[in-house]
C-alpha positions as CSV (number, residue, x, y, z in Angstrom):
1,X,24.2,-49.4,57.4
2,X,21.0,-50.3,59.4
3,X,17.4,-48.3,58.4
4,X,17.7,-46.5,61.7
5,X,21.2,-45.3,61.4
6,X,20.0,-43.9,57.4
7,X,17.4,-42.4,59.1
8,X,19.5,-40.9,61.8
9,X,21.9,-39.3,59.0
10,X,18.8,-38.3,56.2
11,X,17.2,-36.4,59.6
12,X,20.9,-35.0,60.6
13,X,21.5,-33.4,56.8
14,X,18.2,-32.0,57.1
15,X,18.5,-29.7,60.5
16,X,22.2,-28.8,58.7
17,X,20.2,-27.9,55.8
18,X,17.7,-25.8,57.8
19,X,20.4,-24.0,59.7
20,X,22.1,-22.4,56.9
21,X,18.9,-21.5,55.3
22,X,18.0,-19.6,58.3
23,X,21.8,-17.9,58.6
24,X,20.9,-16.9,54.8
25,X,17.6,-15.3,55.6
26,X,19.4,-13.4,58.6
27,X,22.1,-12.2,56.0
28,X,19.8,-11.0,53.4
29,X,17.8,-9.1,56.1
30,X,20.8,-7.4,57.5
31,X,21.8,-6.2,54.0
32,X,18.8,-4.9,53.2
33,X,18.8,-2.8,56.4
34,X,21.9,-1.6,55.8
35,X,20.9,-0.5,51.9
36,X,17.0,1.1,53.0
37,X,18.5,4.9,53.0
38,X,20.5,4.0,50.0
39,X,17.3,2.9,47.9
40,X,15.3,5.7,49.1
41,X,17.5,8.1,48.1
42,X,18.1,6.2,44.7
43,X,14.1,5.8,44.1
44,X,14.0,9.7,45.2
45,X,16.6,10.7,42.3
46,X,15.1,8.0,40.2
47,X,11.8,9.7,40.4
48,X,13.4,13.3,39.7
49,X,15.2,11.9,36.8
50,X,12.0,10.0,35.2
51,X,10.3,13.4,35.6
52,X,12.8,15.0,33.5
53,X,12.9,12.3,31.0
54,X,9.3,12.6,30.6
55,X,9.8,16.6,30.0
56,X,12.7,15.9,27.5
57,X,10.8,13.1,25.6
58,X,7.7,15.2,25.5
59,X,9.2,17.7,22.4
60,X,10.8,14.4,21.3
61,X,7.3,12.9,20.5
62,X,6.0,16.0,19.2
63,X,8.7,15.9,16.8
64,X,8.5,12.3,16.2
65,X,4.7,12.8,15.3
66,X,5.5,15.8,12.8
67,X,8.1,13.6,11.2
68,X,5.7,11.3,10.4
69,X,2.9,13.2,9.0
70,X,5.7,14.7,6.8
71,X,6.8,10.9,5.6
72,X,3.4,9.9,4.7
73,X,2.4,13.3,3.1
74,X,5.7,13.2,0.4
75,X,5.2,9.6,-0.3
76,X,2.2,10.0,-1.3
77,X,2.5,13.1,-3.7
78,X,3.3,10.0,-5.5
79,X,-0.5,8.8,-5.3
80,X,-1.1,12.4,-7.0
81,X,1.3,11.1,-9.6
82,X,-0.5,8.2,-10.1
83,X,-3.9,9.4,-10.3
84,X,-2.6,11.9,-13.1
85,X,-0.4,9.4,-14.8
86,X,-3.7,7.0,-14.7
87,X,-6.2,9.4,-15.5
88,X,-4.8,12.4,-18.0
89,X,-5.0,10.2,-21.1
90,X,-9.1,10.1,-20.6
91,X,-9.2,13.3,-21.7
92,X,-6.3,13.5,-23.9
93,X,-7.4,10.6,-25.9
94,X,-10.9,11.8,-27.7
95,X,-7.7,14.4,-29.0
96,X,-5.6,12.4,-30.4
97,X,-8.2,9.9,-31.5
98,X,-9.1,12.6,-34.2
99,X,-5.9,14.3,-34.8
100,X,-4.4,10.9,-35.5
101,X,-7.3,8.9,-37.0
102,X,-6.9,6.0,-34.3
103,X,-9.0,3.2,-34.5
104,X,-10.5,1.5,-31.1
105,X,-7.4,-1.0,-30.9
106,X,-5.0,1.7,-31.3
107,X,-7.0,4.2,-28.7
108,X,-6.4,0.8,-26.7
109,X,-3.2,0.8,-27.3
110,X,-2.0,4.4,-26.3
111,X,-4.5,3.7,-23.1
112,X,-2.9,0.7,-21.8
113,X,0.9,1.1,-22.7
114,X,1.1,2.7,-19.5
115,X,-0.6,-0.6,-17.7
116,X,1.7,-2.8,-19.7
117,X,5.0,-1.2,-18.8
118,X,3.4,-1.5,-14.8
119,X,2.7,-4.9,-15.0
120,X,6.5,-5.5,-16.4
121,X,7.7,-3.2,-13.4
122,X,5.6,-4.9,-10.7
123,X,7.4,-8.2,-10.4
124,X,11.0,-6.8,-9.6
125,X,9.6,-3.8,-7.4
126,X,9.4,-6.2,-4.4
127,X,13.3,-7.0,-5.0
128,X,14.4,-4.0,-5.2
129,X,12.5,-2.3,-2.2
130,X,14.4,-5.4,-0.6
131,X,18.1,-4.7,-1.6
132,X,17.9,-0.8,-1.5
133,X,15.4,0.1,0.6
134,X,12.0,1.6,-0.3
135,X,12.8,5.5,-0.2
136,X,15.4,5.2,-3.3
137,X,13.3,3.3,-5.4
138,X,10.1,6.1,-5.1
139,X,12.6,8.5,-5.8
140,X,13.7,6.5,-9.1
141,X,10.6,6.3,-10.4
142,X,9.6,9.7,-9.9
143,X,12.5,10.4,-11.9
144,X,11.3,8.0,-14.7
145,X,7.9,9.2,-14.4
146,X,9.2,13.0,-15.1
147,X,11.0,11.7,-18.1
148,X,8.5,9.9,-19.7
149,X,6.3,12.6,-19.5
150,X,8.6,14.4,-20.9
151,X,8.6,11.9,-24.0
152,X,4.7,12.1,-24.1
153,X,4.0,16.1,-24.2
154,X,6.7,16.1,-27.1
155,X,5.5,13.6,-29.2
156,X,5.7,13.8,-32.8
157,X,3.2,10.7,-33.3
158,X,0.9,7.5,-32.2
159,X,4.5,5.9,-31.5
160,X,6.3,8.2,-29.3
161,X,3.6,8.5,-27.5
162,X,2.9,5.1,-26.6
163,X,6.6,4.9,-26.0
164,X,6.2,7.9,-24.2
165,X,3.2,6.4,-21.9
166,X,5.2,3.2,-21.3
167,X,7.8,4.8,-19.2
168,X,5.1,6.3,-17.3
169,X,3.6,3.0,-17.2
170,X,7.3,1.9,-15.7
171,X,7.5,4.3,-13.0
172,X,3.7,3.6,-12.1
173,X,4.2,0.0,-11.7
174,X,7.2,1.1,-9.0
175,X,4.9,3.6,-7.1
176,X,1.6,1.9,-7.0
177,X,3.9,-0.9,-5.3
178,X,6.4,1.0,-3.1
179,X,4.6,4.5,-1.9
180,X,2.0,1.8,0.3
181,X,4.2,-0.7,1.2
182,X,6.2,2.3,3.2
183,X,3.7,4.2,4.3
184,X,2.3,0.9,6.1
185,X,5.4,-0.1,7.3
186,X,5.6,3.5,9.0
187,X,2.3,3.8,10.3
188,X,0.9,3.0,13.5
189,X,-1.5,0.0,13.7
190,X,-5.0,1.7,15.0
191,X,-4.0,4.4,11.9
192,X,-2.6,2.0,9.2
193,X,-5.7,2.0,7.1
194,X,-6.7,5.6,7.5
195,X,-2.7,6.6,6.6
196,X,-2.8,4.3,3.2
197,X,-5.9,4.8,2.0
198,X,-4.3,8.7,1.9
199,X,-2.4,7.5,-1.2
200,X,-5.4,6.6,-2.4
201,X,-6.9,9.8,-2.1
202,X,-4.0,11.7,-3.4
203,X,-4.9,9.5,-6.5
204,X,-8.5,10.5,-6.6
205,X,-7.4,14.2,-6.2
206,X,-4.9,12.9,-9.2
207,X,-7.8,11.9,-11.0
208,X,-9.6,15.0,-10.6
209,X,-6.8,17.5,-11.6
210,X,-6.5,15.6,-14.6
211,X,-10.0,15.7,-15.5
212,X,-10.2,19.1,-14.5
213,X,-6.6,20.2,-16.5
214,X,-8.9,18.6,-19.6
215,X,-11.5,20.3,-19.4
216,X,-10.1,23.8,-19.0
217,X,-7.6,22.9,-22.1
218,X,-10.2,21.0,-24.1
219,X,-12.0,24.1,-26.0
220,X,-7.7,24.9,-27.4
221,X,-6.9,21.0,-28.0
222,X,-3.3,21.3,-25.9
223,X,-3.0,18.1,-25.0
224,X,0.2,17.9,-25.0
225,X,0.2,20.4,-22.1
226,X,-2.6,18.2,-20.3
227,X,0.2,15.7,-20.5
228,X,3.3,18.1,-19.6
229,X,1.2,19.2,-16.4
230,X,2.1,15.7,-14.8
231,X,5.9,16.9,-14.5
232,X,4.6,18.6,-11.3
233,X,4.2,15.8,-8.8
234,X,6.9,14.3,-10.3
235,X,9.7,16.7,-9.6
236,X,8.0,17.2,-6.0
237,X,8.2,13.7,-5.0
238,X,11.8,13.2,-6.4
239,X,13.1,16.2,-4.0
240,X,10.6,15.2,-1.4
241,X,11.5,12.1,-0.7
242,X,15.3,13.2,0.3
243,X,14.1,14.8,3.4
244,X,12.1,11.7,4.6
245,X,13.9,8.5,6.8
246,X,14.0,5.1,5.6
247,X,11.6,2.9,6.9
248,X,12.6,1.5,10.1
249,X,11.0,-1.5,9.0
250,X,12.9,-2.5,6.5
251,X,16.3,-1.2,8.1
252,X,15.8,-3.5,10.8
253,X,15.0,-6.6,8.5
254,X,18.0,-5.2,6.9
255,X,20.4,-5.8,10.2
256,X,21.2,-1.8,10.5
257,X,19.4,-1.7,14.0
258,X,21.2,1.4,14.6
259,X,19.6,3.4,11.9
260,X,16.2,1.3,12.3
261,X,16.4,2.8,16.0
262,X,17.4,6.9,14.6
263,X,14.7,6.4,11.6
264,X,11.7,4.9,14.6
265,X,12.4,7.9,16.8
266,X,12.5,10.3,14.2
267,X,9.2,8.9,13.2
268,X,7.6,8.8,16.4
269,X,8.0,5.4,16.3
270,X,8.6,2.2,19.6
271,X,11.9,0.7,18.0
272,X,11.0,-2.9,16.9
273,X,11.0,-5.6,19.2
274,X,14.5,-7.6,19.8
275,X,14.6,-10.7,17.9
276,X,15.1,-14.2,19.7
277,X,18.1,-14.9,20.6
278,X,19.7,-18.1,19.1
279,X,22.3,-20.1,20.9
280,X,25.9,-20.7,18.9
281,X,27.7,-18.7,16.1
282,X,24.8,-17.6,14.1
283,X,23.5,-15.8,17.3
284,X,25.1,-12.2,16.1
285,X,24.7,-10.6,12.5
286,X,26.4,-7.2,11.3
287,X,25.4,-4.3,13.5
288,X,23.5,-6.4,15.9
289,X,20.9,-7.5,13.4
290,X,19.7,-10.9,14.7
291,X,20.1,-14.3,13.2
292,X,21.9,-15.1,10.0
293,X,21.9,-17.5,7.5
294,X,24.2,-17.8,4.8
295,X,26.3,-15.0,6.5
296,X,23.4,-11.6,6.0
297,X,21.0,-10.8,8.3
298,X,17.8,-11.8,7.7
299,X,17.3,-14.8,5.7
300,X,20.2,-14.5,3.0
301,X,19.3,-12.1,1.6
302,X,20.8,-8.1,1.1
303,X,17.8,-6.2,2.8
304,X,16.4,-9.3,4.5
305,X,13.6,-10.2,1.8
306,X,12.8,-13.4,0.9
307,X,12.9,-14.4,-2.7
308,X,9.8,-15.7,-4.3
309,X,10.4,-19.2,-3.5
310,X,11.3,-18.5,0.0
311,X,8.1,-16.5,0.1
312,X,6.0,-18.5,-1.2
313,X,7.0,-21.2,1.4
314,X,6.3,-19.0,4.0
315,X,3.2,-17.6,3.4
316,X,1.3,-20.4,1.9
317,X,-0.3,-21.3,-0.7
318,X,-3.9,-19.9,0.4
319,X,-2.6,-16.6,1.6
320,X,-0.6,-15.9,-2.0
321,X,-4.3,-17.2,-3.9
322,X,-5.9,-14.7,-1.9
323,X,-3.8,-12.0,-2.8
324,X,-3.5,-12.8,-6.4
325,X,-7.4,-13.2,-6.8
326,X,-8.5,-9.8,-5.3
327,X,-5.3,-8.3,-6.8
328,X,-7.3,-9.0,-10.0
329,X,-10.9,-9.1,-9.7
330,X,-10.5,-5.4,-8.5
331,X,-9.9,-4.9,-12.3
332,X,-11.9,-7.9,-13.6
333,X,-15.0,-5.6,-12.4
334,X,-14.3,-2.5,-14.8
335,X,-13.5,0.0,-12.3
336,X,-10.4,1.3,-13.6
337,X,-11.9,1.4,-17.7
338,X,-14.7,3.6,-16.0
339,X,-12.3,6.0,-15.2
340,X,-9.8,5.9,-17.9
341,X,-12.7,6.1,-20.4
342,X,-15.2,8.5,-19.0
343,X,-15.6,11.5,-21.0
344,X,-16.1,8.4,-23.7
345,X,-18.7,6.5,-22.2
346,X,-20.3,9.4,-20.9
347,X,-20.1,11.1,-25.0
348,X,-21.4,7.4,-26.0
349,X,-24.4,7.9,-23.7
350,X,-25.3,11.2,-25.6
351,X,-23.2,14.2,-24.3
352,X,-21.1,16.6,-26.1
353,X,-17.1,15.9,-25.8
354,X,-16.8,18.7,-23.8
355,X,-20.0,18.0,-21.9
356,X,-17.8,14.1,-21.4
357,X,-15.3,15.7,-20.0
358,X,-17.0,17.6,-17.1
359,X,-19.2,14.9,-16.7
360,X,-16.1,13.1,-16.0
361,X,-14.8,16.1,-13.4
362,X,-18.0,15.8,-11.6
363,X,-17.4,11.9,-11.4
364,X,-14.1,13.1,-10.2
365,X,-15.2,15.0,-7.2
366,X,-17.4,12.0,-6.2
367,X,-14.8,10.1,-6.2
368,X,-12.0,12.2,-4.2
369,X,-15.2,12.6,-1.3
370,X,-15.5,8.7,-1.1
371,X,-12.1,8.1,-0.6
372,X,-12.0,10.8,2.5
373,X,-15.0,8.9,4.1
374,X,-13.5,5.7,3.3
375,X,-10.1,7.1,5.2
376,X,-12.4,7.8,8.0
377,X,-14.5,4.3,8.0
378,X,-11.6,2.1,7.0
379,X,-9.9,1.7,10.0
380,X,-13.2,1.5,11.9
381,X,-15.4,-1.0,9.9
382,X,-12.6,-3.0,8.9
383,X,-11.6,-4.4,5.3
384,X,-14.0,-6.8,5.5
385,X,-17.3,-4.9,5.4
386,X,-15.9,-2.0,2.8
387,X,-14.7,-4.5,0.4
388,X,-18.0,-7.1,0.5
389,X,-20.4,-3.5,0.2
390,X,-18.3,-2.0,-2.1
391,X,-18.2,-4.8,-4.5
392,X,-22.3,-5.5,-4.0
393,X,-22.7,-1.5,-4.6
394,X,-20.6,-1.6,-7.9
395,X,-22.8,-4.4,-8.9
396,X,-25.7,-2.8,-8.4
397,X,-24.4,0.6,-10.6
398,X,-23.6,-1.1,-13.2
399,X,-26.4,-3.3,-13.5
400,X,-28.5,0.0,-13.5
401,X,-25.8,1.2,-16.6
402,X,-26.7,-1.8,-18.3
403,X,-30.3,-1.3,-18.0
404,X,-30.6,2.6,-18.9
405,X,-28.4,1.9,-21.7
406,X,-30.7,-1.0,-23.0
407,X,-33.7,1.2,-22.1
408,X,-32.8,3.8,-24.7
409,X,-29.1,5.1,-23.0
410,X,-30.0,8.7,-21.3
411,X,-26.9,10.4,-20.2
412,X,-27.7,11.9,-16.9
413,X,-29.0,8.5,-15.1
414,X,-25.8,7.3,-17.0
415,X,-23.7,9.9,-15.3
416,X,-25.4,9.1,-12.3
417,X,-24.8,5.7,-11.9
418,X,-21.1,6.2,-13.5
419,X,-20.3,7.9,-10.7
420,X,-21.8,5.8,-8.1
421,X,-20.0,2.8,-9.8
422,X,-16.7,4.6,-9.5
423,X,-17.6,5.9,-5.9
424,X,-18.1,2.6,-4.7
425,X,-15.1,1.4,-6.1
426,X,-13.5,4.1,-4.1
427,X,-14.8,3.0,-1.0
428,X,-14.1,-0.7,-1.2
429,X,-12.2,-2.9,-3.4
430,X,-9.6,0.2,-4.7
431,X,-8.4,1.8,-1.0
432,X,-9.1,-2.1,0.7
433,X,-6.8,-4.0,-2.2
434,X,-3.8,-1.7,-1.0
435,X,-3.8,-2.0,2.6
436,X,-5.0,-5.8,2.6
437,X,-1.3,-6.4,0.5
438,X,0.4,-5.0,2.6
439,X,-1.3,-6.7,5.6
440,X,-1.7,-10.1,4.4
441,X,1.7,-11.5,3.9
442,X,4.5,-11.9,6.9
443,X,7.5,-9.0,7.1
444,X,10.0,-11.2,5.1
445,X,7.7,-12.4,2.3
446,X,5.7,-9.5,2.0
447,X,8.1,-7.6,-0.5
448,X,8.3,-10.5,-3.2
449,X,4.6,-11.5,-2.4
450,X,3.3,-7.9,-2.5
451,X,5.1,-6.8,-5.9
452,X,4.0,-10.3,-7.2
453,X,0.3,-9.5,-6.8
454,X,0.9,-6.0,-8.1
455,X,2.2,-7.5,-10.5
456,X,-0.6,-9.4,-11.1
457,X,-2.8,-6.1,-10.5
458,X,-1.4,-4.4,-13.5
459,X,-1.6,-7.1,-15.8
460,X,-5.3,-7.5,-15.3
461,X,-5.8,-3.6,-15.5
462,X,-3.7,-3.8,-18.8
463,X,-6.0,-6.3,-20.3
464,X,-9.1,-4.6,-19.3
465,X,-8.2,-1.5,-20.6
466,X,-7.3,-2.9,-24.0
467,X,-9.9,-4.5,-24.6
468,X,-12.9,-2.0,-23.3
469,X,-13.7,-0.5,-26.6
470,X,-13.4,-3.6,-28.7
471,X,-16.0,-5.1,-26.2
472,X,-18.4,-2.1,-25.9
473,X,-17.7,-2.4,-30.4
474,X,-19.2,-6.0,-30.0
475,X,-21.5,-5.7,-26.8
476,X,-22.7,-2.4,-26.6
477,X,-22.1,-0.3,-24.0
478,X,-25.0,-2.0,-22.1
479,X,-23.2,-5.4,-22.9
480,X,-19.8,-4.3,-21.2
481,X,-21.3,-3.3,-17.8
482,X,-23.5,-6.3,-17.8
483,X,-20.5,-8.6,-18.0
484,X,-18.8,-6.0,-15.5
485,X,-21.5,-6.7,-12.7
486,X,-21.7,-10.4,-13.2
487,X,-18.0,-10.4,-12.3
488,X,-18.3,-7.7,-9.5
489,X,-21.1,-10.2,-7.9
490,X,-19.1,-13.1,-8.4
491,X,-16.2,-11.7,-6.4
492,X,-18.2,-10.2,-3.9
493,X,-19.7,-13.8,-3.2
494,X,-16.4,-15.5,-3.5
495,X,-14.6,-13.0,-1.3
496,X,-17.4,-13.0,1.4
497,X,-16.6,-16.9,2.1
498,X,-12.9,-17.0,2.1
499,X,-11.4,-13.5,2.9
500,X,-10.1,-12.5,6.1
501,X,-10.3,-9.3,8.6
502,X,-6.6,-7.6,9.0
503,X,-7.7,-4.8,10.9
504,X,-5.1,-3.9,13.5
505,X,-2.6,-6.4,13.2
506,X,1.3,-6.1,13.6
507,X,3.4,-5.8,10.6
508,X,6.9,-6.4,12.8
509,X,6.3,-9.6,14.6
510,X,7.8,-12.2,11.8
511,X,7.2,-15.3,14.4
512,X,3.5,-14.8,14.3
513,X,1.3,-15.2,11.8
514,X,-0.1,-12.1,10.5
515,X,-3.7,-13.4,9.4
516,X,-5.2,-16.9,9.4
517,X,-6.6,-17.5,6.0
């Protein structure tokens, strides 16, 4: 075939080409003559029927929104709980201490039992909440919580009641863990902050009951009523948390999507986002749940967790060491031995026991109002700025404890700065440690990763604890809170160079990273 006659035939193909493009055009426009009444009346009922959608959804919001104030509120009864739990040996232990004769190991002791049998409960909290869901295990350890209070208030001597505090200490290490993990999983992201740091104010209020409940018992020493008083929040959580959903979160890592869906709207709640889809026979998992590997939905695992090697993996090795360091250093800097030992340090610095005591409630209300500021600034400022001023402020208190003490110890500038010390704890490194777990690690990690730094949390708090008095025996008071604020600054540098802003961020996405560290 000649050039001319290819030509001929390209240019031939072409006009045929052209021709039944333009019998196509003419096609489509006669069809969508024919359907223009059609689609009016269809965008006419389609506007009606969006109008009455809107009207019906409208109570469904409403609804949705009081469900979720009521999830948030009952979880974190078990922040109440904690704060109690925590905080009703300060002013049981002076009590005891002379009933029983204790020496300032054995006051230790009784103290940190309760941190001990956390840390132990912390490390398998993360699997747990991942294989049954995190609404059954609060409800668990409310139930341990009631009993070993129950062992406490009765006991006979120093050894039931450290048994007694070590079941506490077990159901602690469960709540600290699993009340924020759901109440961040439920909460919107503009709110997340505000709505956790909630749990930490039910502590503070936890706190102050207990220091309060001690004061008004201490002239009749009853402390074994100060103790029985913590059955309260206890049973209140335990049937509580049977009227709340489970969180849709973790139903949809779980593959029910159905119940992830009912739990979301009862929530007031956008269902979570569908997952990619993925080509061949792993594309479908039970009830519509997305990708599967080794037959479950969700990475292997019942619940869709990872374990911790898994996790580790996929968060990284910075992202854990962040977690793990501030997990610590918010007990390295003495916060939580300011509060357990109050009415002590506050009797060391010259007041009466009693005096200690409401000293201590006093510190107490201080600290329940800088938690309800910090509720209002978290979610504003960020995590960043509370936790760097926080830990600069704490610092400077306890610089100025070591000082006055040095100086001759007077009580009131020692109360004083006590209670700035604790309420700056309260503003940063206690409400911003709790949020920033949860925030930090991606959806499928974040259960091992969180409980492992909880973990870690209570361990640190455990050994703090034990060892305040031996150290204020061999330091002085002065001594202690020296050592306190050289730590405190050192994390406040540290932190300012290599931690992050989570502010906002989606928990739900599991493709994208949640924070670069």
């Amino acid at each position: 075939m000649t050039d001319s006659q290819v030509w001929d035939a390209g240019a031939m193909e072409a006009r045929s080409m052209e021709a039944r493009s333009m019998e196509a055009r003419a096609l489509e426009a006669r069809v969508l003559e024919a359907r223009a009444p059609e689609d009016g009346v269809m965008e006419a009922e389609a506007t009606e029927s969006g109008a009455g959608t809107a009207g019906r959804e409208a109570p469904g919001r409403a609804r949705g929104a009081r469900g979720r104030v009521l999830a948030v509120l009952i979880p974190s009864t078990g922040g109440l709980l904690f704060g109690y739990g925590t905080g009703g040996i300060a002013g049981v232990l002076p009590l005891i201490g002379e009933q029983y004769g204790l020496s300032a190991w054995t006051q230790g002791v009784v103290v940190s039992a309760a941190l001990l049998g956390a840390a132990l409960t912390a490390p398998v909290s993360g699997r747990l909440t991942d294989r049954f869901g995190r609404r059954p295990v609060i409800a668990a350890a409310a139930a341990a919580f009631a009993v070993g209070t129950a062992v406490s208030a009765t006991a006979g001597g120093p050894a039931a009641l450290v048994l007694g505090r070590f079941l506490v200490g077990l159901a602690l290490g469960a709540i600290s863990f699993a009340v924020p993990l759901y109440i961040a999983e439920i909460a919107p992201p503009a709110r997340r902050g505000a709505l956790v740091t909630l749990n930490q104010l039910m502590i503070t209020i936890g706190l102050l009951l207990a220091y309060a409940v001690s004061y008004a018992l201490q002239s009749d020493g009853a402390w074994r009523l100060m103790l029985a008083a913590g059955l309260a929040p206890a049973l209140v959580l335990l049937v509580g948390m049977a009227g709340v959903p489970e969180s849709p979160s973790w139903l949809e890592s779980a593959g029910h999507r159905a119940r992830a869906r009912a739990a979301a709207a009862a929530l007031g709640l956008p269902p979570a986002p569908e997952p990619p889809a993925i080509v061949g026979p792993q594309s479908d998992g039970p009830q519509g749940g997305g990708p599967q590997v080794g037959g479950r939905p969700g990475g292997g695992r019942r619940g869709g967790g990872a374990g911790f090697r898994e996790a580790l993996a996929e968060a990284g090795p910075r992202r854990v060491a962040l977690g793990l360091g501030i997990a610590v250093l918010v007990h390295l800097t003495g916060l939580n031995t300011a509060i357990y030992y109050a009415p002590t340090i506050l009797a060391a610095s010259g007041l009466t026991p009693s005096g200690g005591v409401l000293g201590a409630v006093l510190v107490g209300v201080c600290n329940v109002a800088a938690t309800v500021m910090t509720i209002a600034l978290l979610d504003r400022l960020g995590r960043r700025p509370l936790m760097l001023g926080g830990l600069a402020a704490m610092a400077a208190a306890a610089a100025g404890i070591a000082a006055t003490q040095w100086s001759g110890g007077h009580a009131g500038t020692t109360a004083l700065l006590l209670c700035g010390f604790i309420v700056a704890g309260a503003v940063g490194p206690a409400p911003v440690f709790w949020v920033f777990a949860a925030e930090i690690y991606p959806r499928r990690a974040r259960g091992a990763l969180m409980s492992l730094a909880t973990a870690a949390h209570w361990a640190a708090d455990f050994v703090v604890a034990a060892t305040f008095l031996p150290l204020v025996k061999a330091l002085s008071l002065g001594g202690a809170f020296a050592l306190y604020g050289a730590v405190t600054l050192a994390a406040a540098l540290g932190l300012a160079r290599w931690m992050p802003e989570t502010k906002g961020i989606s928990l739900d996405d599991t493709r994208a990273e949640p924070v670069r560290v």
